[in-house]
VOLUM-63294 format. One record per residue (C-alpha): residue number from 0; x, y, z. Coordinates in nm, 4 decimals, padded with zeros to 6 digits. Layout:
! VOLUM-63294
NUM | X | Y | Z
...
//
This chain:
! VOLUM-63294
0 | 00.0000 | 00.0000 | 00.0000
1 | 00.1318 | 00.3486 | -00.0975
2 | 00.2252 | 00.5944 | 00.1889
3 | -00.0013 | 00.8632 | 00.1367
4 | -00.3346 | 00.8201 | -00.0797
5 | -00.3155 | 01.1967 | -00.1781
6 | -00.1644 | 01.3049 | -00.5123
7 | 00.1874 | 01.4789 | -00.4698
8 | 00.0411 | 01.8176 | -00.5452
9 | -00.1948 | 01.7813 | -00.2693
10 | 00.1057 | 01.7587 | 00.0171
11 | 00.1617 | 02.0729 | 00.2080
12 | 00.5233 | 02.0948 | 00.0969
13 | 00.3549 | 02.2420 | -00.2495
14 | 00.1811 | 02.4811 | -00.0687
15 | 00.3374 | 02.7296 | -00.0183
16 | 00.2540 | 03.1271 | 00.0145
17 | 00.4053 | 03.2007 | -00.3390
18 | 00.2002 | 02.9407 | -00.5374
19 | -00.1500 | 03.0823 | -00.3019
20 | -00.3136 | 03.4028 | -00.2242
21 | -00.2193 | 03.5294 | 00.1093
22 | -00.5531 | 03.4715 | 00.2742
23 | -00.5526 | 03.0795 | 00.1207
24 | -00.2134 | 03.0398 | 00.2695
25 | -00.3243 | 03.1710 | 00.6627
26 | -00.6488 | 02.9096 | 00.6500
27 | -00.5378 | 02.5739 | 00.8081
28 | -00.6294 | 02.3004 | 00.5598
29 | -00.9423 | 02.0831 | 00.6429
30 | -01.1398 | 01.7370 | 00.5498
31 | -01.4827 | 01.7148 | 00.6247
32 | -01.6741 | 01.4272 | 00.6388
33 | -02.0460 | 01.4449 | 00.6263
34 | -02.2641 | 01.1488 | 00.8315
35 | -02.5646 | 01.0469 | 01.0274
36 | -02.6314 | 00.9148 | 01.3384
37 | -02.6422 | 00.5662 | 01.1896
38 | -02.2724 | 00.6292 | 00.9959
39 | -02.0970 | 00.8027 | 01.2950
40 | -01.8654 | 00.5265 | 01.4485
41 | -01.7890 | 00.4796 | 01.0229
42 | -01.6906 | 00.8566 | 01.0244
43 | -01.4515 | 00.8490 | 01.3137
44 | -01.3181 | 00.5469 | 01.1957
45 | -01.2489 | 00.7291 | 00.8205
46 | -01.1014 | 01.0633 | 01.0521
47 | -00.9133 | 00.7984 | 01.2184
48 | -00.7322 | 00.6551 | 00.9334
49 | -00.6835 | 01.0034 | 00.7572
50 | -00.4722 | 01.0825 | 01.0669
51 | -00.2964 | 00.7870 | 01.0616
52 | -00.2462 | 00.7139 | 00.7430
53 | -00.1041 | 01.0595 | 00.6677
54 | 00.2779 | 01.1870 | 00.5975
55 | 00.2054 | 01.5134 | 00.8440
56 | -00.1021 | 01.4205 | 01.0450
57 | -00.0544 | 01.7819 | 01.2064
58 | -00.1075 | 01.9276 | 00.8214
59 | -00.4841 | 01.8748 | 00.7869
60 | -00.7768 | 01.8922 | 01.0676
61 | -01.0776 | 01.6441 | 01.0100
62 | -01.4304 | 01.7680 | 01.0633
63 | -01.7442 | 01.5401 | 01.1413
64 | -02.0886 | 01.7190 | 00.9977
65 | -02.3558 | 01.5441 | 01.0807
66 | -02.7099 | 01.6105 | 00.9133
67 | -02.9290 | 01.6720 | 01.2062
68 | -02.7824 | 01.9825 | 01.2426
69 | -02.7784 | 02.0592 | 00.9057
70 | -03.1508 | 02.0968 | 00.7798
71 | -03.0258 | 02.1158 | 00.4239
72 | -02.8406 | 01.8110 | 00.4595
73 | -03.0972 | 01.6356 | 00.6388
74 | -03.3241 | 01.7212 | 00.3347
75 | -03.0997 | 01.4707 | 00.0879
76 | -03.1159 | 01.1448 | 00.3189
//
């Protein structure tokens, strides 16, 4: 299995403040994963392995949404 599932343009050594706007380089990079109350163990088992799986674990924060508090969302399902 590869080291990192993310394309090599996608690591944070490419980002840097001369390839981004100033205001995209300040904003902390994020991963959001959207679930239900049924699918939330799944989802912190997915945040789980992002973390772990990861080159720089500290590079990226994971976010859980979940649709109840999200009307819109809660609209799809």
């Amino acid at each position: 299995m590869p080291e990192t599932f993310l394309p090599e343009t996608f690591l944070p050594e490419t980002l840097t403040p001369t390839s981004m706007t100033d205001s995209a380089a300040q904003q902390p990079l994020r991963v959001f994963i959207h679930t239900n109350e049924r699918q939330w163990l799944g989802a912190l088992v997915a945040a789980h392995a992002l973390k772990r799986n990861s080159r720089r674990p500290d590079a990226f924060a994971v976010e859980l949404i979940q649709v109840k508090g999200h009307p819109f969302l809660a609209a799809l399902w």
